[in-house]
FINU-340033 format. One line per 10 residues: number of its first residue (from 1); for each residue x, y, z of N, C-alpha, C. Coordinates in steps of 0.02 Angstrom, whole numbers. Atoms other than C-alpha are relative to their C-alpha. Layout:
N
NUM) X Y Z X Y Z X Y Z; ...
//
This chain:
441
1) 9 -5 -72 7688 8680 -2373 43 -50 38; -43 46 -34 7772 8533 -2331 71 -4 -3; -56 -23 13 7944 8605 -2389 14 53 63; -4 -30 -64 7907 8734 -2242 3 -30 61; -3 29 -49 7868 8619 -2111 40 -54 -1; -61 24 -13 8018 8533 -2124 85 52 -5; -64 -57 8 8153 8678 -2141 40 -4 45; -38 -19 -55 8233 8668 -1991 64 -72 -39; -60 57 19 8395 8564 -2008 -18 -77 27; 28 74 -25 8352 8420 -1897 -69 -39 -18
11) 56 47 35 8180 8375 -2001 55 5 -48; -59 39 58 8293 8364 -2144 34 -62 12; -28 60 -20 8388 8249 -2082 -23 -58 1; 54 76 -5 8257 8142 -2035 -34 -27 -63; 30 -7 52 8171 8159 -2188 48 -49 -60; -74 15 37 8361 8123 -2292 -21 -79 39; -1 53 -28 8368 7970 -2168 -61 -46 -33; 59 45 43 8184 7898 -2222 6 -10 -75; 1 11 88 8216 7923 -2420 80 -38 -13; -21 48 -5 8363 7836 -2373 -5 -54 20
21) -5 83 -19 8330 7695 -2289 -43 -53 -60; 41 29 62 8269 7530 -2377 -62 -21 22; 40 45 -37 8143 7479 -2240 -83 44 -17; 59 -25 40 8005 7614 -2358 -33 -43 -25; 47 53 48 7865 7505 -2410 -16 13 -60; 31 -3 70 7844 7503 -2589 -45 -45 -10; 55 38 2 7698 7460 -2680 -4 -2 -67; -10 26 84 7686 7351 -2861 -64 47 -18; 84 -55 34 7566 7465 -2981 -51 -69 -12; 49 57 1 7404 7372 -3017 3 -35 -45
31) -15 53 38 7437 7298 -3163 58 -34 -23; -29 60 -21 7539 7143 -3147 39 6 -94; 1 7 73 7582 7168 -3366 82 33 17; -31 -49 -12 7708 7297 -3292 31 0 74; -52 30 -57 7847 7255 -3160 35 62 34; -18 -46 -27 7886 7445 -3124 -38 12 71; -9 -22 -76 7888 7505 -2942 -28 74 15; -4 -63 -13 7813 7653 -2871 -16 21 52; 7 -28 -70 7835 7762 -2727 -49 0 14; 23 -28 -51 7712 7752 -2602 -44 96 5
41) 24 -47 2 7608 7921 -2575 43 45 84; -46 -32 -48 7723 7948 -2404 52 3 -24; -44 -33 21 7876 7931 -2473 4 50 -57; 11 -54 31 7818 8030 -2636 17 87 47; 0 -47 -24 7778 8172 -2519 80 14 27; -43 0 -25 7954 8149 -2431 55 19 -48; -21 -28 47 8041 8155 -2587 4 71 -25; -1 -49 6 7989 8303 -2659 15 54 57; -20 -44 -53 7999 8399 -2482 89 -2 -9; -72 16 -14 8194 8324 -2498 9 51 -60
51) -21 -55 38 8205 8413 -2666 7 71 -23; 9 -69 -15 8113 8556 -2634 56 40 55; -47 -26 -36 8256 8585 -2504 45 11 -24; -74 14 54 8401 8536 -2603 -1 52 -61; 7 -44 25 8339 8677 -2705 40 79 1; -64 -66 -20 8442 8864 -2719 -40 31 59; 34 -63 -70 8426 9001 -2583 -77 28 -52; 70 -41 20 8318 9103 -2705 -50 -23 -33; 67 49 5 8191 8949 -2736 -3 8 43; 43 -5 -88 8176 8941 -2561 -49 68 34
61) 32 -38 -32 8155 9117 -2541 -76 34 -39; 0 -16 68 8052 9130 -2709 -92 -36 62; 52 16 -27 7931 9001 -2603 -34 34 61; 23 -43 -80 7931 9104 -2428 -60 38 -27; 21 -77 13 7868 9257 -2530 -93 -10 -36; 88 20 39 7701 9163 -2600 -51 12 36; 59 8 -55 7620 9162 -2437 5 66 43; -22 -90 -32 7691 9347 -2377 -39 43 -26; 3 -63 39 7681 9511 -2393 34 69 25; -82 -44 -14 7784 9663 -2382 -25 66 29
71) 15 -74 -43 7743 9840 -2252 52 45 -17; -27 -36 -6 7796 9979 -2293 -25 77 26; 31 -60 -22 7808 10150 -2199 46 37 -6; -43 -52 40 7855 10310 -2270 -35 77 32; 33 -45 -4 7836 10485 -2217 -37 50 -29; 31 -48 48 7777 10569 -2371 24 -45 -78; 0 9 95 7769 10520 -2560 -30 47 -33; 46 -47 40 7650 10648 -2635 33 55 0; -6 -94 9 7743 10824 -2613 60 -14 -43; -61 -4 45 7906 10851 -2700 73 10 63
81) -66 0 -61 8085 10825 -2615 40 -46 -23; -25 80 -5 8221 10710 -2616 -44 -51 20; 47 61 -35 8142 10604 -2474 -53 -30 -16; 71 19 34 7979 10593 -2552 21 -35 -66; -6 45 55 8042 10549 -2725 31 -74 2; -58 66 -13 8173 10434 -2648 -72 -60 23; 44 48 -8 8025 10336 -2561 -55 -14 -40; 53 20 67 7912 10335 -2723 44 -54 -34; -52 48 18 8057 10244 -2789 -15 -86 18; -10 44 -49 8078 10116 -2668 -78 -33 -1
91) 63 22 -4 7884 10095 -2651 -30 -60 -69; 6 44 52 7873 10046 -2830 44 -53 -38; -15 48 10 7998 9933 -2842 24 -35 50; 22 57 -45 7957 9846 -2685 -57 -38 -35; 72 45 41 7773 9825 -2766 5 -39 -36; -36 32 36 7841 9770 -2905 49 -66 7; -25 62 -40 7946 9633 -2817 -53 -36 26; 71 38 -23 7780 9591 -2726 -28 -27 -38; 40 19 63 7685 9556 -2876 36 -52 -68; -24 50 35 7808 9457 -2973 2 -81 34
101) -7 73 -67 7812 9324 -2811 -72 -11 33; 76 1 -19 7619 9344 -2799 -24 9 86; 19 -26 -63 7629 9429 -2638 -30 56 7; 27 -41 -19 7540 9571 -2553 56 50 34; -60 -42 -39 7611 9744 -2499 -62 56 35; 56 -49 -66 7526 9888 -2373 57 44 -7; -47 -32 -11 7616 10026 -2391 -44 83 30; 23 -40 -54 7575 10171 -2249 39 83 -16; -26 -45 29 7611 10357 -2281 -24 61 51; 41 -42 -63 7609 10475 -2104 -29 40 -36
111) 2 -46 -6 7602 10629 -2177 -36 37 -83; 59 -11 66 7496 10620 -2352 -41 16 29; 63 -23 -7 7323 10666 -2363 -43 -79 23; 50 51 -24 7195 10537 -2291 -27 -32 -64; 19 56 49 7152 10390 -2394 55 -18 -36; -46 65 31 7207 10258 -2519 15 56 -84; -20 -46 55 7316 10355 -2667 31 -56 -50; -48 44 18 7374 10265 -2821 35 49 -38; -37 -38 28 7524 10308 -2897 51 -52 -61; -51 47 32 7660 10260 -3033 61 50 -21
121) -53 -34 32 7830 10288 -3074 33 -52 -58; -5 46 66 7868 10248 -3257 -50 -35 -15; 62 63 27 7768 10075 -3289 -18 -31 65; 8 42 -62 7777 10026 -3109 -54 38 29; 55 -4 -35 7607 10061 -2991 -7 -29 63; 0 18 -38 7557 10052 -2848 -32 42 60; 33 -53 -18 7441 10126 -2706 32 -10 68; 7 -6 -97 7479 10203 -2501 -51 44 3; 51 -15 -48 7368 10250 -2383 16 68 45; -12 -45 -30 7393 10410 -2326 -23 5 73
131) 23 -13 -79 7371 10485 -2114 -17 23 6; 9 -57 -8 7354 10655 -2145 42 34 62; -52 -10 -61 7496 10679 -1996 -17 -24 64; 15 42 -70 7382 10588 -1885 54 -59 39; -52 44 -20 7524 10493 -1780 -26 -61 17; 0 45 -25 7433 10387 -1672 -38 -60 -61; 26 58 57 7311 10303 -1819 50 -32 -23; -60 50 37 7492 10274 -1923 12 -56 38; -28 62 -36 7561 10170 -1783 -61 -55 9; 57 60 1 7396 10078 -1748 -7 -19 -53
141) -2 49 61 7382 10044 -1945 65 -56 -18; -50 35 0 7573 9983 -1934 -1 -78 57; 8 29 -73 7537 9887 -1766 -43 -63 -54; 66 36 66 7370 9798 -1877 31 -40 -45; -19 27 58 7472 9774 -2011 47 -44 28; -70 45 -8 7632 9665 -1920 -42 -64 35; 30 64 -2 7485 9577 -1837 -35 -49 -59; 8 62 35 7467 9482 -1985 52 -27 -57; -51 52 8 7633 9406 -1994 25 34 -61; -59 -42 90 7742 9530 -2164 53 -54 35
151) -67 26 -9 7904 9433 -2174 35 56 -19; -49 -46 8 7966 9601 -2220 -59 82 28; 32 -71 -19 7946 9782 -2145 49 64 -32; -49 -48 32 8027 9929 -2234 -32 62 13; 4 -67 -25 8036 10104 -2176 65 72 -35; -30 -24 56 8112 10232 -2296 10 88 71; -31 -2 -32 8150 10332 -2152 40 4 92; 10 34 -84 8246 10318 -1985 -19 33 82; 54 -18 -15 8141 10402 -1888 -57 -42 -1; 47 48 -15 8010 10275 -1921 31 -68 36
161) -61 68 -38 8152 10139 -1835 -55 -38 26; 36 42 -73 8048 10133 -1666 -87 -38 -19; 49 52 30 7894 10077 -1772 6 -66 -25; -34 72 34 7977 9940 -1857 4 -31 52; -5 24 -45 8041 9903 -1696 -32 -31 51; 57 40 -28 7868 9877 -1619 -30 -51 -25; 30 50 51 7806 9809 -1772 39 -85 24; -49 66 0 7941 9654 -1744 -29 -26 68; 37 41 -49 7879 9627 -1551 -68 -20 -15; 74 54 27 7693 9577 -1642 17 -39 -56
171) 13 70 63 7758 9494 -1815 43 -51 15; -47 71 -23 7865 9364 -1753 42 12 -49; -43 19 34 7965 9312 -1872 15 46 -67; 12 -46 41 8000 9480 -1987 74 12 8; -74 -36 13 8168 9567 -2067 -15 63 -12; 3 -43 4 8180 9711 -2058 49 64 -38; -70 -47 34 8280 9876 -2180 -30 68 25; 17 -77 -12 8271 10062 -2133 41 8 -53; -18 -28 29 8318 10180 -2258 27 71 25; -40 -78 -47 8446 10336 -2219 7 39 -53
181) 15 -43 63 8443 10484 -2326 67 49 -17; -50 -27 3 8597 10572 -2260 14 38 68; -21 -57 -63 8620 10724 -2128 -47 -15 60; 12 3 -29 8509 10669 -2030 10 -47 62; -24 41 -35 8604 10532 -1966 76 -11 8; -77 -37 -12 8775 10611 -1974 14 24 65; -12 -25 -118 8753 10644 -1762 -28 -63 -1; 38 64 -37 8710 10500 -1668 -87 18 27; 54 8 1 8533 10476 -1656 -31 -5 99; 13 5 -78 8451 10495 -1465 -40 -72 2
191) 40 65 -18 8349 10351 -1377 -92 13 -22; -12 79 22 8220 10267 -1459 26 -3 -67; -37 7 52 8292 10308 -1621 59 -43 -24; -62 27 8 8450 10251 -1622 -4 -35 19; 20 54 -9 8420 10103 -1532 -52 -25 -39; 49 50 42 8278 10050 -1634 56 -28 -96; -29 17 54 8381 10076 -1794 67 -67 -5; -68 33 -28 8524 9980 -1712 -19 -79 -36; 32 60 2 8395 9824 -1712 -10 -20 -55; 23 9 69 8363 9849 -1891 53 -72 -43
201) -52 45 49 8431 9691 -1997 -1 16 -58; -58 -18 50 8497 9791 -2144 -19 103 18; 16 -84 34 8508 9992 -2154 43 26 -53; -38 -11 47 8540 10062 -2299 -7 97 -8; -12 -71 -3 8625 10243 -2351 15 -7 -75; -8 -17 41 8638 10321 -2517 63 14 -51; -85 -24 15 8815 10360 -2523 50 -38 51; -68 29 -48 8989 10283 -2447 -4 57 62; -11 -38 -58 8991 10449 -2339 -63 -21 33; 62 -20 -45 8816 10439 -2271 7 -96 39
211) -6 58 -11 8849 10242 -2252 75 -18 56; -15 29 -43 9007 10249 -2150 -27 63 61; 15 -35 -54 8913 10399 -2046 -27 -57 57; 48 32 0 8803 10252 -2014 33 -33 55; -47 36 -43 8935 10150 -1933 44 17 37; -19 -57 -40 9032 10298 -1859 -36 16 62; 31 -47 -44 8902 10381 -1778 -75 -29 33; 46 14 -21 8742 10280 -1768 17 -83 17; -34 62 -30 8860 10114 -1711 -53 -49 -34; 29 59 21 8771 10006 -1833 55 -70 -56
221) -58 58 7 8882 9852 -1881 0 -11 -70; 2 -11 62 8959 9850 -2047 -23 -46 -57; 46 52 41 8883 9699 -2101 -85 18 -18; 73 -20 -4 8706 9771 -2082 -12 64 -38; -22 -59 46 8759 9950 -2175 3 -22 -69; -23 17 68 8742 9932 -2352 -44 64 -43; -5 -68 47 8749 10059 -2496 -44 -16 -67; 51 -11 59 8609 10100 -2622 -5 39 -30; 40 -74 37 8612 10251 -2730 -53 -8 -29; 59 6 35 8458 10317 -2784 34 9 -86
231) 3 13 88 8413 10318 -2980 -15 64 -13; 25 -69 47 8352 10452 -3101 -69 -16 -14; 85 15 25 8163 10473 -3094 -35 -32 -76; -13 14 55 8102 10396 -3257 -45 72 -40; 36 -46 23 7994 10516 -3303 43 53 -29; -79 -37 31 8164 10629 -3318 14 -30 -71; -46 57 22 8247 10481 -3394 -57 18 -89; 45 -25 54 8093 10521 -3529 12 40 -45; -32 -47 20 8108 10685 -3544 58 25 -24; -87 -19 34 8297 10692 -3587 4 -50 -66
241) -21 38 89 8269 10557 -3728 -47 32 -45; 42 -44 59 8129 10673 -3790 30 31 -54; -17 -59 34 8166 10769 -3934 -46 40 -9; 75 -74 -12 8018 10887 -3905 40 64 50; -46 -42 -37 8073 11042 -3846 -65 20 51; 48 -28 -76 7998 11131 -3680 21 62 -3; -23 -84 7 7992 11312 -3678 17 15 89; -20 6 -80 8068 11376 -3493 -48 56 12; 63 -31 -7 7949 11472 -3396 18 79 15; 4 -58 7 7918 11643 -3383 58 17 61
251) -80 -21 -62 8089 11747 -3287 25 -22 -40; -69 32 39 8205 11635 -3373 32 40 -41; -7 -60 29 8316 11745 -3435 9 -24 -79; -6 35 87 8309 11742 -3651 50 -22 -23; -45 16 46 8460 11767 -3689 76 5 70; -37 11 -74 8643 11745 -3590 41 -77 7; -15 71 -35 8736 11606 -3491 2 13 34; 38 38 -60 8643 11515 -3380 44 -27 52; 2 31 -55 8698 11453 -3222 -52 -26 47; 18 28 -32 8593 11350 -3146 -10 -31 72
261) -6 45 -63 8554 11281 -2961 -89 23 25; 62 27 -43 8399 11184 -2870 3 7 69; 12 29 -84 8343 11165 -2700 -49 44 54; 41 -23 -43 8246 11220 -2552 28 49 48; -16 -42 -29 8277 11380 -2494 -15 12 83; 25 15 -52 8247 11334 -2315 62 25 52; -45 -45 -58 8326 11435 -2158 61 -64 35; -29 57 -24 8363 11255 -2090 50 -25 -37; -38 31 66 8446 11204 -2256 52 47 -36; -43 -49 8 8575 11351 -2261 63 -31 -39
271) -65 42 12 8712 11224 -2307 -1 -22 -56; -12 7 46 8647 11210 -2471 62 49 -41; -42 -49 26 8764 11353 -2529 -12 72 -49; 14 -25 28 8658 11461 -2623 23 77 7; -33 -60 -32 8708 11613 -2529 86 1 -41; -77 -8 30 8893 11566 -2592 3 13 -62; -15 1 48 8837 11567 -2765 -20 84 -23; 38 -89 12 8758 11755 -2773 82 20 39; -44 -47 -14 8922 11808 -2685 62 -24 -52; -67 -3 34 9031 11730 -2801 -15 30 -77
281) 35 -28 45 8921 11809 -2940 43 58 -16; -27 -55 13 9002 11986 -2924 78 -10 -70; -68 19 26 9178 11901 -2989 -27 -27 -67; -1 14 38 9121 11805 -3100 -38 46 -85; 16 -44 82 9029 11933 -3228 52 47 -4; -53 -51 38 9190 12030 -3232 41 -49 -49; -42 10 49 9269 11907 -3340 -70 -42 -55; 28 23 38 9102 11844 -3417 -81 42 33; 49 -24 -19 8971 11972 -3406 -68 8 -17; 45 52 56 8852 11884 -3523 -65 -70 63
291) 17 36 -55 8802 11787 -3354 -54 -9 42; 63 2 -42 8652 11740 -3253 7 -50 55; -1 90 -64 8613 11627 -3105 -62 10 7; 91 14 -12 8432 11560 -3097 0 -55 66; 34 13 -76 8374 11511 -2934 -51 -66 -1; 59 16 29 8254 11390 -2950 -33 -61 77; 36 38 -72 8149 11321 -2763 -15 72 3; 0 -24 -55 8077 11408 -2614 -8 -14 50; 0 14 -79 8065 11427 -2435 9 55 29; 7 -24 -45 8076 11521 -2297 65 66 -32
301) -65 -45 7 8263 11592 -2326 4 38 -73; -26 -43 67 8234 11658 -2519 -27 62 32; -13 -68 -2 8200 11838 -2444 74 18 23; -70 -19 -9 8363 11832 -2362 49 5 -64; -23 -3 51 8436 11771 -2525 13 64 -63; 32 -59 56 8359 11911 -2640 31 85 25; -42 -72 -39 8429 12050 -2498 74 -17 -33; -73 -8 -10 8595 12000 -2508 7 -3 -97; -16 -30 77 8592 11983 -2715 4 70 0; 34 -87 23 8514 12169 -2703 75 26 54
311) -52 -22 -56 8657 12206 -2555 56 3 -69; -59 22 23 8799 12142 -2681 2 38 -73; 21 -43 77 8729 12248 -2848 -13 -77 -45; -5 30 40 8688 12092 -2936 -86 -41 -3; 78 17 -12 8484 12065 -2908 -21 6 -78; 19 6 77 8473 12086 -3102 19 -48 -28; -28 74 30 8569 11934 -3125 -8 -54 31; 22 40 -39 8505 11850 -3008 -76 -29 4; 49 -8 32 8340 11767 -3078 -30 -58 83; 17 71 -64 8229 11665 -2922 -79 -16 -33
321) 26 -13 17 8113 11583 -2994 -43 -75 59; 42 53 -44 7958 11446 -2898 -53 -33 -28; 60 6 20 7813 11361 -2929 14 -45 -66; 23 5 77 7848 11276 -3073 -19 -84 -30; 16 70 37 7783 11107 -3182 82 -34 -5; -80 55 38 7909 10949 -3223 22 48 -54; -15 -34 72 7903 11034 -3409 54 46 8; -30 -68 -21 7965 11195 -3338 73 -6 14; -76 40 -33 8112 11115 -3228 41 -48 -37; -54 48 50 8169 10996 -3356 24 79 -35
331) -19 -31 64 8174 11152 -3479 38 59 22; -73 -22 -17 8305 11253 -3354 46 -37 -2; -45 47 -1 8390 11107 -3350 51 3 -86; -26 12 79 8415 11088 -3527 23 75 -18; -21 -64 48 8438 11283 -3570 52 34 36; -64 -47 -20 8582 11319 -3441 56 -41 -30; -60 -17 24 8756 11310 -3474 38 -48 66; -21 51 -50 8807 11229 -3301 -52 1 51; 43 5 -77 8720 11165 -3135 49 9 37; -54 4 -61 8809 11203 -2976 -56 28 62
341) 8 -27 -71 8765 11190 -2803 43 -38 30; -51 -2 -32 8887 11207 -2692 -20 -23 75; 8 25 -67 8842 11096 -2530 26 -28 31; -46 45 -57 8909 11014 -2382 -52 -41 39; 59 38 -56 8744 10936 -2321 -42 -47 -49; 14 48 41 8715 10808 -2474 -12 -73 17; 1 77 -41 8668 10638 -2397 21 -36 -107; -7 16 78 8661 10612 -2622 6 49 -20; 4 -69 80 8586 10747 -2756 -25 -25 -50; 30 40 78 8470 10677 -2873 -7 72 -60
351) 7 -49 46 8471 10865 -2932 61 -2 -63; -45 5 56 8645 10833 -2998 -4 -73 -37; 7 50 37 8577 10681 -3079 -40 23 -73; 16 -44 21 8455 10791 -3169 24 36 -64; -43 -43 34 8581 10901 -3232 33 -34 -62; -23 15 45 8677 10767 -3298 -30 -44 -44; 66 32 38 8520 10682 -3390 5 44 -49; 5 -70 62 8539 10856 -3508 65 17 -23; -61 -4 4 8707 10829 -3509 57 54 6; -35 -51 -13 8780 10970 -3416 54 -23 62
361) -63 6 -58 8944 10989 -3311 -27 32 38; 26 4 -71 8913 10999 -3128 63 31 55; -71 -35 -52 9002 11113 -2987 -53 -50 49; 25 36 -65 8945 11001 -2825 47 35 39; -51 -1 -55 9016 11032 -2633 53 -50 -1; -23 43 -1 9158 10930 -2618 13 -51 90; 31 29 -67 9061 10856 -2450 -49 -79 -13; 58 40 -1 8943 10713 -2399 -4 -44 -68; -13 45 71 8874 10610 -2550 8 23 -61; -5 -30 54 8909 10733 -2686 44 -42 -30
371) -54 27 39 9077 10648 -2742 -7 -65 -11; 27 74 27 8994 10493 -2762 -12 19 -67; 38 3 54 8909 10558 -2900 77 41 -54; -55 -45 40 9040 10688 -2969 76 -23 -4; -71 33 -20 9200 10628 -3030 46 69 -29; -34 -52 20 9319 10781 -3007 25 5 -72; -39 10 55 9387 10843 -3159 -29 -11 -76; 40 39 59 9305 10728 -3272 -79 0 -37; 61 -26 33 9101 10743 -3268 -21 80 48; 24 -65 -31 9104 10897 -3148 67 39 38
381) -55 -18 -35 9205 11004 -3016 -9 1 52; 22 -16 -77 9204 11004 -2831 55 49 33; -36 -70 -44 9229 11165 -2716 -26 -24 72; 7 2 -84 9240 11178 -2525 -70 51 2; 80 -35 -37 9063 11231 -2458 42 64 32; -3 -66 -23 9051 11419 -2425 77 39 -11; -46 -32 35 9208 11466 -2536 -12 44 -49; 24 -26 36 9145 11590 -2632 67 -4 -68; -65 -53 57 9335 11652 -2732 13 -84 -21; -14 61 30 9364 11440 -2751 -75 -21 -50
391) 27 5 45 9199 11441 -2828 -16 30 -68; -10 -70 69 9219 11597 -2930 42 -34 -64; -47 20 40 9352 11510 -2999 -12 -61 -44; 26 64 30 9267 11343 -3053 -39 13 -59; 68 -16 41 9110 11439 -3126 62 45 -91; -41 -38 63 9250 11546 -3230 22 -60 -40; -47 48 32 9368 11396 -3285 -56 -32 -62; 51 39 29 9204 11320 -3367 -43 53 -42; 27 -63 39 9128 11468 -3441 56 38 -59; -39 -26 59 9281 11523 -3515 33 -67 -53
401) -27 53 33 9327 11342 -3578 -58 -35 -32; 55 36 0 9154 11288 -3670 2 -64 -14; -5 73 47 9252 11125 -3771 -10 -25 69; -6 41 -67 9291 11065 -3582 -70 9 29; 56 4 -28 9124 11103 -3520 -25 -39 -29; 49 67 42 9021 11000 -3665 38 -53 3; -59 37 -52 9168 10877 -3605 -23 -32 27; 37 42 -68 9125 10855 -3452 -85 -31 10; 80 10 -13 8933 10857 -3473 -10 -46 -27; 4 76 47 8944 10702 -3620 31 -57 45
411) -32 34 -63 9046 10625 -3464 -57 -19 30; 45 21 -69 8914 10635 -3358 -54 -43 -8; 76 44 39 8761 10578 -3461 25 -76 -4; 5 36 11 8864 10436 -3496 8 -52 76; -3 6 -76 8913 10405 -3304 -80 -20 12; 75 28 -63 8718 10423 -3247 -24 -59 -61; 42 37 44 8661 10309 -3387 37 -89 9; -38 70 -32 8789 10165 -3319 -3 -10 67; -9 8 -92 8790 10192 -3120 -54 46 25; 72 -42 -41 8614 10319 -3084 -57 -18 -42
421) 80 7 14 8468 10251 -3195 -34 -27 40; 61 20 -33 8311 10205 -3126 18 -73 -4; 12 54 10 8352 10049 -3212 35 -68 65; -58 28 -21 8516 10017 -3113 -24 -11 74; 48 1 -50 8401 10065 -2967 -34 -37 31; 62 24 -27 8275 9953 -2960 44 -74 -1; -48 61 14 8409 9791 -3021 34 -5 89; -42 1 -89 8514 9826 -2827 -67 3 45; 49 28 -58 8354 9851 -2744 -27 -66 12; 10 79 -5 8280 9696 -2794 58 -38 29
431) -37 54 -31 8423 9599 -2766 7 21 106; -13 -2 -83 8443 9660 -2592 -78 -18 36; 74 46 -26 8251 9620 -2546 -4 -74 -2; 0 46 -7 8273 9463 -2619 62 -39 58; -35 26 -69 8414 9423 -2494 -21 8 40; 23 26 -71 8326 9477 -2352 -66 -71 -8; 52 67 -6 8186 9331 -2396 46 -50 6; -36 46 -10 8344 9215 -2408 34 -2 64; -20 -10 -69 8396 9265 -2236 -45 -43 38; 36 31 -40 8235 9205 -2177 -5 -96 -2
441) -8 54 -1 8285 9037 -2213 29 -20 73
//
């Protein structure tokens, strides 16, 4: 405590000055047998405060974090999604940071179900508090929670800004990170959004593209922008070192090559490309008619989808399938031949992380944060969003070349297993938490 209440530069000083000077009263020990000297119980204290300073940043911030604790607010963890998995992530190895520095964490969740949920990913644990979409309770539990002083507030995404941003006029002295996911901050953000995020002292984006959108478009200063890819769920990370096999679920076609692609068939989410891959379908079973494409989400837009297969003659090769367990989804993973989705609205793609966990070559958009992950050529291929005849041509080159496909896919596994594990994940997050506690110096 007394290392805190001297922090500022000018008690130092003073402090330095007293353990220098000689005019400290020392006092002889009591027995006279023994001619040694010893500090005083004021300068003692003065001392150690001097060393406890003279100490590194991350002792200092190592001490902040004893008497803290860490807020976090998220809009969902419990359903399935990027966003959701991305902030299960993040949740548990914030906790996890909390608990090694014997601090406390609160972590707030609008749009879960009501009450306290625990959860874990891998070995890490950790419980939020769901709203049930109730708005105003969230902010009053966030509000509650900054009145009792977090030195850190984290918001996974920005959209929750202008909370943080209130949160900071009650906790005094708090740092603050938003988390950006991608497209949604590829336009400039209206008022209080964008201004709240502005205020944020660090935001972080997933990818170089979504990171200089950040500084482009939502004018946040490039010192405060910093880049985090997410990891590979571990639970995946599991499953791909299994050697247990998983049977794929019912549809899947038996026999064939697979083509593969994930995602949420959502009217809003058109820009995944799925539409491009059913039209480039026709072409491609004339030179490999052995061929399938499995579907695998839903939403709103798979009836449109399923017309236009049936429009194009190719609704027999065109498998859509929903609903299904981890087991299930690992075990398309593993039994196609390639993944490809072809997008332009990728803030990341943990799907093509996925893919290459089973060690398959990857068609990505060659947009947004896809080419972070995909290195042309080498573990995958990238096509222009909504090229059908440039993707015809990718899906062929790789189908008719299988050495270069198992190639590229031993590429990739070894790619996510150096620059996308969970492990690599949770190593950059920490360190960037622990700098913002060294900030607060």
């Amino acid at each position: 405590m007394l290392a805190l209440r001297i922090a500022s530069h000018s008690h130092v000083a003073v402090a330095r000055r007293v353990v220098d000077s000689s005019d400290v009263p020392e006092k002889r020990t009591r027995f006279r047998r023994s001619k040694t000297k010893q500090p005083c119980a004021a300068r003692r204290k003065i001392l150690s405060a001097r060393d406890a300073w003279n100490g590194s940043a991350t002792q200092r911030a190592s001490r902040i974090t004893r008497m803290s604790f860490i807020v976090g607010l998220f809009t969902a963890v419990l359903s399935e999604g990027g966003v959701q998995r991305a902030g299960r992530h993040v949740a548990a190895v914030a906790a996890k940071f909390a608990a090694d520095r014997g601090m406390a964490v609160r972590f707030l969740s609008l749009s879960d179900l009501r009450g306290l949920h625990a959860l874990r990913v891998g070995s890490l644990g950790y419980s939020v508090s769901g709203y049930a979409g109730n708005k105003a309770e969230f902010v009053l539990a966030a509000l509650r929670a900054a009145g009792r002083k977090p030195v850190l507030a984290i918001a996974l995404h920005p959209h929750l800004a202008p909370i943080v941003w209130a949160m900071n006029q009650c906790g005094g002295k708090m740092r603050s990170i938003v988390f950006t996911h991608g497209v949604e901050v590829w336009q400039p953000l209206g008022w209080p959004r964008g201004a709240a995020l502005r205020r944020a002292d660090m935001v972080i984006g997933p990818s170089a593209d979504t990171v200089r959108h950040l500084i482009s478009e939502q004018g946040i200063l490039p010192g405060k922008a910093q880049l985090l890819p997410w990891g590979l769920d571990p639970e995946f990370e599991a499953r791909a070192a299994s050697s247990v096999p998983l049977s794929p679920p019912p549809g899947f076609p038996e026999t064939g090559r697979i083509v593969l692609t994930v995602g949420r068939w959502n009217s809003a989410e058109q820009y995944k490309g799925a539409d491009t891959l059913i039209a480039a379908l026709p072409r491609v079973l004339k030179t490999a008619p052995d061929t399938f494409l499995v579907l695998v989400g839903d939403g709103d837009d798979r009836p449109r989808l399923e017309q236009l297969a049936r429009n194009l003659g190719v609704s027999e090769r065109a498998c859509f399938l929903h609903g299904l367990t981890p087991d299930q989804l690992f075990a398309c993973y593993a039994s196609c031949e390639i993944f490809a989705l072809p997008s332009r609205g990728e803030g990341f793609g943990l799907v093509f992380l996925e893919a290459m966990a089973c060690a398959k070559p990857v068609i990505g958009g060659a947009h947004g944060g896809i080419p972070d992950i995909i290195e042309d050529g080498v573990t995958g291929l990238l096509v222009p969003h909504g090229d059908a005849q440039r993707l015809a041509q990718a899906l062929e080159s790789l189908l008719g070349n299988p050495g270069r496909a198992k190639e590229m896919g031993a590429r990739g596994k070894d790619r996510l297993a150096k620059t996308f594990s969970f492990e690599q994940f949770q190593s950059r997050l920490s360190r960037i938490l622990n700098n913002a506690f060294v900030q607060l110096e």
